[in-house]
C-alpha positions as CSV (number, residue, x, y, z in Angstrom):
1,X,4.0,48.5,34.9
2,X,6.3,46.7,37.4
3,X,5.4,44.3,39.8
4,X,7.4,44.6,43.1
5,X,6.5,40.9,44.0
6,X,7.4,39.3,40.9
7,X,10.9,37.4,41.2
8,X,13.5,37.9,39.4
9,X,15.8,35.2,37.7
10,X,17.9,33.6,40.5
11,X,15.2,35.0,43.2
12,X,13.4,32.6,45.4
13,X,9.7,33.4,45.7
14,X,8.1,34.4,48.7
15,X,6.2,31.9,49.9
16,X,2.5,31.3,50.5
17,X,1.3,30.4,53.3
18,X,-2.1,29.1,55.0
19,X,-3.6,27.0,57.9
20,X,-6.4,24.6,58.2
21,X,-7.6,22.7,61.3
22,X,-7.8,19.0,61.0
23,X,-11.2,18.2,61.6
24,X,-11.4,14.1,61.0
25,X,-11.9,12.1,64.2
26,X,-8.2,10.4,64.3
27,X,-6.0,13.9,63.0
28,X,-3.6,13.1,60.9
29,X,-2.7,9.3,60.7
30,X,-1.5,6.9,58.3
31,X,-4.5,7.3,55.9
32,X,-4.2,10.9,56.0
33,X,-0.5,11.6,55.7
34,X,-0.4,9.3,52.6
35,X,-3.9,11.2,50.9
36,X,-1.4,14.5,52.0
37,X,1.7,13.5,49.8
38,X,0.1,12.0,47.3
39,X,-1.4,15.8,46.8
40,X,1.2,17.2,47.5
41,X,3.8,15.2,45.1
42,X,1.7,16.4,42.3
43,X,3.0,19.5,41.9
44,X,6.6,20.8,41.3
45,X,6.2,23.5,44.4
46,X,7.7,22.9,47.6
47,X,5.3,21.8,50.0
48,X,5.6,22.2,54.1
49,X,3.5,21.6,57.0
50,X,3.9,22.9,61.0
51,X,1.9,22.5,63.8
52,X,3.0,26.1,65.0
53,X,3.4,29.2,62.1
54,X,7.0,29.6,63.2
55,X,7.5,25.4,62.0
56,X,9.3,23.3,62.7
57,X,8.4,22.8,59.2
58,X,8.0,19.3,57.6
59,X,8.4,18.1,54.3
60,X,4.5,17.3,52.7
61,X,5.6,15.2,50.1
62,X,7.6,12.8,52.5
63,X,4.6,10.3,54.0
64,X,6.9,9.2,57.1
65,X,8.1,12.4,57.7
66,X,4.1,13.6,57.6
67,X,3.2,10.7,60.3
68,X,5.3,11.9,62.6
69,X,3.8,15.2,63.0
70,X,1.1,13.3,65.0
71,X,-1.3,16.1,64.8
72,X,-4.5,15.2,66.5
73,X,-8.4,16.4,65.5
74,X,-8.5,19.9,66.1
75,X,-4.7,21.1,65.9
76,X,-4.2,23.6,63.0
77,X,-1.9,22.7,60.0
78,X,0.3,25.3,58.5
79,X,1.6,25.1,55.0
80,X,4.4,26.9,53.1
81,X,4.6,26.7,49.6
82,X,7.0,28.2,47.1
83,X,7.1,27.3,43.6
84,X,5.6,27.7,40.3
85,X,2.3,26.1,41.2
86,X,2.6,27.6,44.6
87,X,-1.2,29.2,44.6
88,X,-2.6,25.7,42.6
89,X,-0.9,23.4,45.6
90,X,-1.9,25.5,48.3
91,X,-5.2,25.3,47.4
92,X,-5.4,21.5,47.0
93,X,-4.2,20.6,50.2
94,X,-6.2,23.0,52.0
95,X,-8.8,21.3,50.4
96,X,-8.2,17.9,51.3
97,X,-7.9,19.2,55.2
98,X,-11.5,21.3,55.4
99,X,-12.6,17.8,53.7
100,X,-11.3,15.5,56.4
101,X,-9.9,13.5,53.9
102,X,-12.7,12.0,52.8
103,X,-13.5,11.0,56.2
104,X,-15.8,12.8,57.4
C-alpha cells in the first residue's frame, strides 16, 4: 500500500499547520516568547508563527524575532511546522498557548 503523502527522499514535507488564541492577560511578551522557543528549540522540526494564516511567518525558535510579533491577548497564533517531529512540536506549542503559559 502506498501512501500519497509520504515524502520521498529529497522531498520537503507538507507542513502542519494550526492556530491558537493567546489567552494570557499581556499576549505574547518577554516571558512568553522565551517559554515559546525554549519549546520550540526542542525539536529538530521547523517551527513558525503568524498573526494572519497567510504569515508573514516568524521564526519560533528565535526569542527576539518572537517579541516582535507583539501579539496582544486574544489575537490568534498560527504555526507551521515541517520536520520529522512535525506532529510532536505542533502539539507542544499549542499546548503552551491554550495554557497561557503558565499564567493563567
Amino acid at each position: 500500500m502506498h501512501d500519497a503523502h509520504a515524502s520521498r527522499p529529497g522531498e520537503t514535507p507538507v507542513p502542519l499547520t494550526a492556530s491558537a488564541v493567546l489567552v494570557n492577560k499581556v499576549g505574547l511578551h518577554a516571558r512568553p516568547s522565551i517559554k515559546l522557543t525554549q519549546c520550540a528549540k526542542g525539536f529538530t522540526a521547523k517551527i513558525e508563527l503568524a498573526l494572519a494564516a497567510d504569515g508573514p511567518w516568524t521564526d519560533a525558535k528565535s526569542p527576539v524575532k518572537v517579541m516582535r510579533v507583539k501579539a496582544p491577548q486574544g489575537a490568534t497564533l498560527h504555526f507551521r511546522v515541517a520536520g520529522p517531529d512535525g506532529k510532536a512540536a505542533l502539539a507542544a506549542v499549542l499546548a503552551l498557548v491554550h495554557d497561557g503559559f503558565g499564567e493563567v
